[in-house]
C-alpha positions as CSV (number, residue, x, y, z in Angstrom):
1,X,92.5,111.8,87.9
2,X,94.4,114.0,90.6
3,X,96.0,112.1,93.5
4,X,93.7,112.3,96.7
5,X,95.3,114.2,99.7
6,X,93.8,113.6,103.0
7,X,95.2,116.3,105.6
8,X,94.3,115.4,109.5
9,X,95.6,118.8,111.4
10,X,93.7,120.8,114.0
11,X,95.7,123.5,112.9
12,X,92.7,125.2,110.7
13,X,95.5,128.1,109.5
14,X,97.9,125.2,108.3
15,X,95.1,122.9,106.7
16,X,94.1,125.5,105.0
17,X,97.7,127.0,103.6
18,X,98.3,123.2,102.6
19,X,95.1,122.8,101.1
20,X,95.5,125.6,98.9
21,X,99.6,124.6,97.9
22,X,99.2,121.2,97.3
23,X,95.6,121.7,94.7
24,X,97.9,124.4,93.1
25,X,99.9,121.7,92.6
26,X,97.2,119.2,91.1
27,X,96.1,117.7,94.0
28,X,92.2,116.8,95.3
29,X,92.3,117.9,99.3
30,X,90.1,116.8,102.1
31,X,90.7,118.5,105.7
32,X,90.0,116.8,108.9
33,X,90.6,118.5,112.1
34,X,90.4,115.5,114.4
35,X,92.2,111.8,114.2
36,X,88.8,110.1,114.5
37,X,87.5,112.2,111.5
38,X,89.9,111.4,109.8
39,X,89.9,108.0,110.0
40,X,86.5,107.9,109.2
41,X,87.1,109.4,105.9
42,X,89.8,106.9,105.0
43,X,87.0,104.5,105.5
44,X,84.2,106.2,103.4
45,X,86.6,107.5,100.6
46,X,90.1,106.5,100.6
47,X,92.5,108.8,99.7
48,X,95.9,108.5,97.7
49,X,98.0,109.8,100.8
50,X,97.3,110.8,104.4
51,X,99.5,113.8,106.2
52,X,98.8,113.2,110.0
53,X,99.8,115.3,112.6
54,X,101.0,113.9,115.7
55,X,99.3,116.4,118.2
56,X,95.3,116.1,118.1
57,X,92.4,117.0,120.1
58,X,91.1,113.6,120.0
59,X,93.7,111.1,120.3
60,X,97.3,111.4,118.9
61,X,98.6,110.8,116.0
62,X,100.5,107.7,116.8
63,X,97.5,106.2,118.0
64,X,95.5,107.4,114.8
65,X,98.3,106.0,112.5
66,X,97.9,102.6,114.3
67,X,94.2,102.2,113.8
68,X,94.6,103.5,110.4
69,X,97.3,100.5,109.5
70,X,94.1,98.3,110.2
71,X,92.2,98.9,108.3
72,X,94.3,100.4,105.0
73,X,97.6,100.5,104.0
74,X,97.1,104.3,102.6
75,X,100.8,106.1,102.4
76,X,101.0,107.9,105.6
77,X,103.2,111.4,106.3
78,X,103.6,112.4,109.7
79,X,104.0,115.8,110.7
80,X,106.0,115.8,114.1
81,X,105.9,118.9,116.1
82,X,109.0,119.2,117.9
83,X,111.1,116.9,115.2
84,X,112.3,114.8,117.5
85,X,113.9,111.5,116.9
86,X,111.7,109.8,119.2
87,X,108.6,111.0,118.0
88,X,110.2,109.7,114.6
89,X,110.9,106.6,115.4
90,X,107.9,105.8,117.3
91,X,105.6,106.8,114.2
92,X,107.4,105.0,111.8
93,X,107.3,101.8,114.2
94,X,103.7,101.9,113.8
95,X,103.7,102.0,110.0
96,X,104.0,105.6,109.2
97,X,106.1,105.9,105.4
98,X,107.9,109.0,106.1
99,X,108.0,112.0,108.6
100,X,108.6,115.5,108.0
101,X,109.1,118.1,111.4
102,X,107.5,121.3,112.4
103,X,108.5,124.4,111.1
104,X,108.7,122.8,107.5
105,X,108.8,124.2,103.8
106,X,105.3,123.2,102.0
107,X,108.5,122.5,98.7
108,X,109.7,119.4,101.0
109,X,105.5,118.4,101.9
110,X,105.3,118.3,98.8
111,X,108.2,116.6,97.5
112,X,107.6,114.0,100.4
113,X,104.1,113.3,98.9
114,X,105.1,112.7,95.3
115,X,107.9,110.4,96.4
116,X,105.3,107.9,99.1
117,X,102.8,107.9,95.7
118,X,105.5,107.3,93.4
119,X,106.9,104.6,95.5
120,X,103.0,103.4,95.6
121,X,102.0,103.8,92.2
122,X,105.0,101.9,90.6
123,X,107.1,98.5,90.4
124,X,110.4,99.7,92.5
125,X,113.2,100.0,89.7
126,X,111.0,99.0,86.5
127,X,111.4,95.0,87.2
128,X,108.3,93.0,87.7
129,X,110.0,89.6,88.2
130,X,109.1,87.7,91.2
131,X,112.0,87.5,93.7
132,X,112.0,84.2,95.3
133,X,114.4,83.0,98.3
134,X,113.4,79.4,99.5
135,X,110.1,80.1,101.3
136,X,110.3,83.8,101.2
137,X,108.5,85.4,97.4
138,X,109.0,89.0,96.5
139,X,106.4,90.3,94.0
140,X,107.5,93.7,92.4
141,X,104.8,93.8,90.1
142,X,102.1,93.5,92.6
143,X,104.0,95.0,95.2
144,X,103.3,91.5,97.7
145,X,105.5,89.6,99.6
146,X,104.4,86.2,101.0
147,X,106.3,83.9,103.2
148,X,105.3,79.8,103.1
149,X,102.1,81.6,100.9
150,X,101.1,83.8,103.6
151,X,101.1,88.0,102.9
152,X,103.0,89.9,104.7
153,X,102.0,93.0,105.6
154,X,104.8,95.9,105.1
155,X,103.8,99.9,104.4
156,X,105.0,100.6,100.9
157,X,108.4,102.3,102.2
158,X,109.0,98.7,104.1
159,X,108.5,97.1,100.5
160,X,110.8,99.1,98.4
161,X,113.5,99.2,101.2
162,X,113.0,95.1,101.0
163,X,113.2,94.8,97.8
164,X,116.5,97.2,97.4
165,X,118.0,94.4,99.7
166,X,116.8,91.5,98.2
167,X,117.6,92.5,94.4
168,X,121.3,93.3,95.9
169,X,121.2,90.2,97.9
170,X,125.2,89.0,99.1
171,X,125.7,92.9,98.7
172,X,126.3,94.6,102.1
173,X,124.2,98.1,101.8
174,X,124.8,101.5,103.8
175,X,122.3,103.2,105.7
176,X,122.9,106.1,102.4
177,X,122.6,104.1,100.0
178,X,119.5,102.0,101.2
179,X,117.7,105.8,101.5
180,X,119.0,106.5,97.9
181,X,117.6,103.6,96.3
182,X,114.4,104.2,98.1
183,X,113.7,107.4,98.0
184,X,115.0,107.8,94.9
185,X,116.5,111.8,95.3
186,X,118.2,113.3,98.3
187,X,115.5,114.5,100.7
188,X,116.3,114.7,104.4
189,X,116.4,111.3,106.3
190,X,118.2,110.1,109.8
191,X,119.9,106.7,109.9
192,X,117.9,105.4,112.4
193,X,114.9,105.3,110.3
194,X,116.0,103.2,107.9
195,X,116.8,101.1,111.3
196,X,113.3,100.9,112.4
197,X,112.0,99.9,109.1
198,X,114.6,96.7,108.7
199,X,113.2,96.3,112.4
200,X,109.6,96.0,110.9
201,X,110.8,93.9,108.3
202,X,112.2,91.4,110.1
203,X,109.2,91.5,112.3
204,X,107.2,90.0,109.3
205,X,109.8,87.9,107.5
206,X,112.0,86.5,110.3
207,X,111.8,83.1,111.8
208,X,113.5,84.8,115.2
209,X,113.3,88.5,114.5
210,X,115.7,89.0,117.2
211,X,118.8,86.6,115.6
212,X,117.7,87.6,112.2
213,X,119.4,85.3,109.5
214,X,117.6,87.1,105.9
215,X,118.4,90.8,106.5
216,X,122.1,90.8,108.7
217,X,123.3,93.8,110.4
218,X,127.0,94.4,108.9
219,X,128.0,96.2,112.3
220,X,129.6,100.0,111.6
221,X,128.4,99.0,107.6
222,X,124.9,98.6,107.0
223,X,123.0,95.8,106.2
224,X,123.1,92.7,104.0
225,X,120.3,90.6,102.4
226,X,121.1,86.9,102.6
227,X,120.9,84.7,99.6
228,X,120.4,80.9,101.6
229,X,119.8,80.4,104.7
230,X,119.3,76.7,106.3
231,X,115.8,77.2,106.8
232,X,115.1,77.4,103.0
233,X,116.7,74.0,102.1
């Protein structure tokens, strides 16, 4: 069956332009022209992949991608208006999976899209091995991560950028090559993204997420993912 395509845009013109690419291109579309709509739709029929807009009549985006992270973990595409790095960061602090600016090309929409559903739909890098570090598991296959047997709760980008670290553990990654592995072909990206994802991470798997000791910041490098720490002993 074709992927699901939920589109929440007031913009009636662009909705409908979208709608008509993306089912060209083998998708199912539902419009919503307000956030709360929207989200009530994820709720009656859940889609493969939401593009949100940040600007609504109702309430904004960011606040619409925050209620929709409770009650789904539905890949999320936010279309930001004035492409600022602000509005950027903000939405993918709040568990947006990718971003894509106003003026865009409906090519890169759509690219976007088939990468968050690949990145959904399959074990990152073909491995299905658990991943285990002391109290912290790693489940490719399922696409879980539990820490002391608790689930953490990460948007599918978080996992796969996790789980590029952990499978290179000791290995210090760049900012370029943590996007590469992840995304998986050369779309535009800004290095603080991958920032505020590591942020979110670290959030969910960190004893102190502000003196982090699994993921370490390699200053001017990247990042690194630790093999031991003493808390695993």
């Amino acid at each position: 069956m074709a992927d699901h395509v939920l589109i929440v845009d007031d913009d009636t013109r662009l909705s409908a332009m979208l709608s008509e690419y993306l089912t060209g291109n083998g998708f199912r579309v539902t419009t919503a022209a307000a956030a709360l709509e929207g989200i009530a739709e994820i709720t009656r029929r859940p889609p493969d992949a939401v593009v949100l807009d940040v600007m609504l009549p109702d309430i904004d985006g960011f606040e619409a991608c925050r209620r929709i992270r409770q009650v789904s973990d539905v890949p999320v595409l936010m279309l930001t208006a004035k492409g600022e790095e602000t509005d950027r960061i903000v939405g993918l602090e709040l568990g947006a999976d990718d971003y894509l600016p106003k003026p865009f090309n409906p090519r890169e929409l759509l690219a976007r899209l088939k990468a968050i559903l690949r990145r959904r739909g399959a074990p990152t890098g073909g491995a299905s091995g658990l991943l285990r570090f002391g109290r912290l598991e790693i489940d490719p296959g399922s696409r879980t991560v539990r820490l002391d047997g608790r689930a953490c709760d990460l948007t599918s980008y978080q996992f796969d950028l996790l789980v590029a670290l952990a499978r290179n553990a000791g290995r210090t990654l760049s900012r370029d090559q943590l996007m590469d592995m992840v995304k998986g072909q050369e779309l535009e990206a800004f290095d603080r993204s991958i920032d505020v994802h590591v942020s979110r991470i670290r959030a969910v798997i960190e004893t102190d997420p502000k003196h982090p000791r699994r993921i370490v910041t390699v200053r001017g490098t990247g990042y690194v993912f630790a093999r031991f720490q003493a808390e695993d002993d």
